[in-house]
C-alpha positions in Angstrom: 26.1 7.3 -10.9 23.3 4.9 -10.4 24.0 1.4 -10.8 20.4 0.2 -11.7 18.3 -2.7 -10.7 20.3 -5.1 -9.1 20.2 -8.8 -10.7 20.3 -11.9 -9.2 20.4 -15.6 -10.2 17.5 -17.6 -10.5 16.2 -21.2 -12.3 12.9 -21.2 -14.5 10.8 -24.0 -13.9 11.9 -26.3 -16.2 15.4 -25.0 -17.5 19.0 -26.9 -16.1 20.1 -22.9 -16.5 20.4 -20.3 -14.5 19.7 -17.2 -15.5 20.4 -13.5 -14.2 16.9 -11.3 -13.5 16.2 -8.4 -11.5 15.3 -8.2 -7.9 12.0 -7.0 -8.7 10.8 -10.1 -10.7 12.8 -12.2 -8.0 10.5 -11.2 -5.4 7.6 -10.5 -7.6 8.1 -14.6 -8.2 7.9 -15.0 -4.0 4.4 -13.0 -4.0 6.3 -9.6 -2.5 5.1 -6.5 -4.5 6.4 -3.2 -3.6 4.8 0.4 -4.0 7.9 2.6 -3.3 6.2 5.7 -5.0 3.9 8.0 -6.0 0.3 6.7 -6.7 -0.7 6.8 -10.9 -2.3 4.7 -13.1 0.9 3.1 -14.4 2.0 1.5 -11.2 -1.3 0.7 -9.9 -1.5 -1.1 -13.2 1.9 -2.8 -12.8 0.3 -4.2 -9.2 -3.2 -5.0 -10.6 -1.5 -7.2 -13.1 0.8 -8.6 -10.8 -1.8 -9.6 -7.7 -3.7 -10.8 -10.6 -1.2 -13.2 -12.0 0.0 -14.4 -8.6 -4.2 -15.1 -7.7 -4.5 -17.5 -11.2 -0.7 -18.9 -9.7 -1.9 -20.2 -6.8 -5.0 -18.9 -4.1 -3.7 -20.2 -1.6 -0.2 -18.4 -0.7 -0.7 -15.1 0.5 0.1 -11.7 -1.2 2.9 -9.2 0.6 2.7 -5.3 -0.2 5.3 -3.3 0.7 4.3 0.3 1.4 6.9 3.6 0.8 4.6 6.1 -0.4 3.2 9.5 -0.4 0.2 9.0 -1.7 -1.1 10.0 -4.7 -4.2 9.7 -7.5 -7.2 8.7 -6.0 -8.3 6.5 -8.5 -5.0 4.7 -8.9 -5.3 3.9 -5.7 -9.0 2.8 -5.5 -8.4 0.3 -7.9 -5.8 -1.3 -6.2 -7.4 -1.4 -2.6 -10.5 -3.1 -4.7 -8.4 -5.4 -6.5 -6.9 -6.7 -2.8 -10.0 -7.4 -1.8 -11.2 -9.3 -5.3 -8.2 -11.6 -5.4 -8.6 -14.6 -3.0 -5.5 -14.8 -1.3 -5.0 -12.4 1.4 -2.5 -9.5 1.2 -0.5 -8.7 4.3 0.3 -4.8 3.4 3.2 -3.8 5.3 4.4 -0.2 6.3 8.3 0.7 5.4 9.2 4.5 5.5 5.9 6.5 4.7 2.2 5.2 4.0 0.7 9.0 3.6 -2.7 9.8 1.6 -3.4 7.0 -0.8 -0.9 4.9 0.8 -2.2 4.6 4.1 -5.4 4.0 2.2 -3.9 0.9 0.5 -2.1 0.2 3.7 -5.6 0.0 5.7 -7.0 -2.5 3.1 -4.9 -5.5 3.8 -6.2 -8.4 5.5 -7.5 -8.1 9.5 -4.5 -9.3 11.6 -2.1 -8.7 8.3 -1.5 -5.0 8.2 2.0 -4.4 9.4 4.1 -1.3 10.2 8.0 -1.2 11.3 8.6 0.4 14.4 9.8 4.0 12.6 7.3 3.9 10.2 5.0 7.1 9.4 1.4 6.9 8.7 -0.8 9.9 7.4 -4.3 10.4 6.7 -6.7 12.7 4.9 -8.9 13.9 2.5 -9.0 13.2 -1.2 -8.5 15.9 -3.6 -8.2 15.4 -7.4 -8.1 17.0 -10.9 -10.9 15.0 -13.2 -11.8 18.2 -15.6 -10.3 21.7 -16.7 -12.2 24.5 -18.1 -15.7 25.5 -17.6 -17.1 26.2 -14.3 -20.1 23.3 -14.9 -17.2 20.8 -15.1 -15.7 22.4 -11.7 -18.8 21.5 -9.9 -18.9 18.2 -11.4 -15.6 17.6 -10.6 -16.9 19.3 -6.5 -19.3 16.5 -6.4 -17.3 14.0 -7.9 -14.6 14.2 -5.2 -17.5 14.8 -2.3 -18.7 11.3 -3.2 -15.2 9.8 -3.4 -14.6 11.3 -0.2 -17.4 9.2 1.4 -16.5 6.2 -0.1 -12.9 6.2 1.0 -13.8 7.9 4.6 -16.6 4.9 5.3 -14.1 2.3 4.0 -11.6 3.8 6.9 -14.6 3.9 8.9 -15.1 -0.4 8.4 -11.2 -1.3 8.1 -10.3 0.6 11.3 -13.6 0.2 13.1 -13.7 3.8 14.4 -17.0 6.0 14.0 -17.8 7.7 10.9 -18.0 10.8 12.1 -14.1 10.7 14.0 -12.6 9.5 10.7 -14.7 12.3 8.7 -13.6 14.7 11.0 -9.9 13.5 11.2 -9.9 13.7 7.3 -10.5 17.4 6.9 -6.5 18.2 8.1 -3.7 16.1 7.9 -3.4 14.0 10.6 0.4 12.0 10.8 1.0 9.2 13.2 3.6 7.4 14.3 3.3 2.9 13.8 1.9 2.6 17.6 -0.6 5.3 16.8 -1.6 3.7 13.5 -2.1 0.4 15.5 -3.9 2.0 17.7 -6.2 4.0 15.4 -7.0 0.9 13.3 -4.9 1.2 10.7 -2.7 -1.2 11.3 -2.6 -4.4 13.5 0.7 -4.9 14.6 3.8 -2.9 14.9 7.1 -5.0 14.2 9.8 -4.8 17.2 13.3 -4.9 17.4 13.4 -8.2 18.7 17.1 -9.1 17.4 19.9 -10.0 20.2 22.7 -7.3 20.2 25.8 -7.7 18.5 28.8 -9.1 20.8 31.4 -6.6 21.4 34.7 -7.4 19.1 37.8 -6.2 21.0 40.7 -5.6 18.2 
């Protein structure tokens, strides 16, 4: 059975006490937010709010994103990328697992220099496709054009952050194009692939 969030202990500013909170709030509290999911509007919320209270904390420590997802809404994930760039600190975004759709989107919008991947990491891109309306066919072609301009808005923001030509990314976009973290890096989406620079472990002879 699941055993929940795990809790650790931690001192409020202020109190002798300390108290038991979850891991979560223990790392939101050292500026590491996490998106280990599928883009909506309540966890893009639950980020905006966070990178929001962390900017008023202080502007000048730095923001770190973790990034385990498979994409999602587009608009979730718009706001997020827009509130990165809003708050003054920079966010270091930083590849764990999957970064697929939205999430590579997100991924691409940290800082130049601070977009990271682990060395297994997957990165995928394409394009955006949504659901804004149901029912008539006037609101279908609303929604068409709706989504046609979303799609050059996100595919010219790939087109800045990774400084490839417009007219690669567009034409990358229309399938789904996976890459490993060296391919990322070297498409633009990332800056720097972390390595496995730790010593190996000593043989123990029993």
């Amino acid at each position: 059975t699941p055993i929940g969030v795990p809790k650790v202990s931690f001192r409020i500013s202020g109190e002798e006490d300390m108290v038991r909170i979850d891991t979560h709030n223990r790392l939101y509290r050292e500026r590491l937010l996490f998106l280990g999911q599928n883009m909506d509007d309540e966890i893009a919320n639950q980020i905006i709010c966070i990178m929001m209270y962390l900017n008023g904390e202080n502007r000048s420590k730095d923001i770190y994103l973790y990034i385990n997802s498979p994409g999602g809404a587009v608009l979730a994930g718009i706001s997020v990328y827009d509130m990165m760039q809003f708050v003054v600190p920079d966010v270091h975004t930083i590849c764990v697992g999957l970064a697929a759709s939205m999430g590579s989107f997100i991924l691409t919008g940290g800082g130049i220099t601070k977009r990271i991947a682990l060395p297994h990491a997957r990165v995928m891109i394409h394009q955006p496709a949504s659901s804004f309306y149901e029912g008539q066919a006037g609101e279908c072609l609303m929604e068409a054009e709706e989504i046609l301009k979303l799609r050059d808005c996100i595919t010219s923001i790939y087109a800045r952050k990774t400084g490839k030509p417009l007219w690669v990314v567009s034409e990358d976009m229309e399938r789904d194009v996976f890459m490993s973290a060296r391919e990322a890096r070297v498409y633009g989406i990332i800056d720097l692939v972390v390595m496995d620079t730790s010593p190996p472990r000593p043989i123990v002879s029993s």
